[in-house]
C-alpha positions, 0 to 999 in steps of 0.5 A: 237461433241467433245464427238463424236471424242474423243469416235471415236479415243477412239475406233479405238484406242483399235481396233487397239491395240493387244488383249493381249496388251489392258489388263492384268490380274492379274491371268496372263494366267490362264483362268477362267474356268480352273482347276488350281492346282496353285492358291492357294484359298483364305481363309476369316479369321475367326473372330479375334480382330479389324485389325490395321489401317494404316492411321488416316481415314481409316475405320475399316476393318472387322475381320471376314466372312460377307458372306450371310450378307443383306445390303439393304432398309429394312435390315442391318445385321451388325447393328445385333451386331454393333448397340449402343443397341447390341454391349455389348452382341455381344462383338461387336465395336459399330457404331461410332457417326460419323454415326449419323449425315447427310452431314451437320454434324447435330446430328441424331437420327439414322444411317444417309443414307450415312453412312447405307451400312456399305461394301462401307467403310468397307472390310473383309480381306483374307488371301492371298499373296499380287498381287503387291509388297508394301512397305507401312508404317503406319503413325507415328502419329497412331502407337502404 
C-alpha cells in the first residue's frame, strides 16, 4: 500500500515537472542524431604502461582497447594474456592472488566467479576532457 502511494506521488511528480527540467544531458542540447562538427570524438589510448591508481583499492584500469573482447560463460579474453600461465610471453600484469579465492576468503585453484568478469572493476581509459571540474588528490600513502 505504501509502495502504491509512494510510486503515485513518484509519478505525478515527474509528470508534473517540465520536460527539460527532469534531466539534463551532459552533451547539453546537441540531439543524438545530430552531426555536430563540436563534439570532439573520443579516441582509446593505445596501449601503454600500467595507469596510476589513485586510492589504495582501486583496480587497476586497462591501458589499452578491449574492444571486440568476450567476456562471458565459456570464454574470458583477458585471461589470453593476463592469466598466471601467459602473462610473461604477453609482457602482461598477471591476475592477482586476490582473484583466487571465493567470498570466504578460502584459496582456489582457479579464477573465483565473482572475480571472472574482469570489466566490472576494471575500465579502459579515453582520452577525453573531463564532463565536470575535479580537484582530486591522490591518497599520500600511495604516492610515488
Amino acid at each position: 500500500m505504501k509502495k502504491t502511494i509512494l510510486m503515485g506521488i513518484v509519478l505525478a511528480a515527474t509528470w508534473l515537472l517540465p520536460a527539460h527540467a527532469a534531466l539534463q544531458s551532459e552533451r547539453g542540447d546537441v540531439a543524438l542524431d545530430a552531426a555536430d562538427e563540436k563534439a570532439e570524438p573520443k579516441k582509446w589510448q593505445a596501449d601503454r604502461d600500467p595507469i596510476p591508481r589513485d586510492s589504495v583499492q582501486q583496480p587497476p584500469l586497462i591501458p589499452h582497447k578491449i574492444d571486440g573482447y568476450v567476456i562471458n560463460l565459456q570464454s574470458n579474453k583477458c585471461l589470453t594474456c593476463h592469466s598466471w600461465a601467459n602473462y610473461k610471453q604477453a609482457h602482461a600484469t598477471k591476475v592477482s592472488q586476490t582473484h583466487f579465492s571465493d567470498r570466504d576468503g578460502d584459496a582456489m585453484s582457479n579464477i573465483s566467479a565473482r572475480r571472472y568478469f574482469c570489466t566490472q572493476c576494471h575500465v579502459p581509459q579515453v582520452d577525453a576532457k573531463p564532463l565536470v571540474e575535479n580537484n582530486f588528490k591522490p591518497v599520500q600513502a600511495i604516492k610515488n
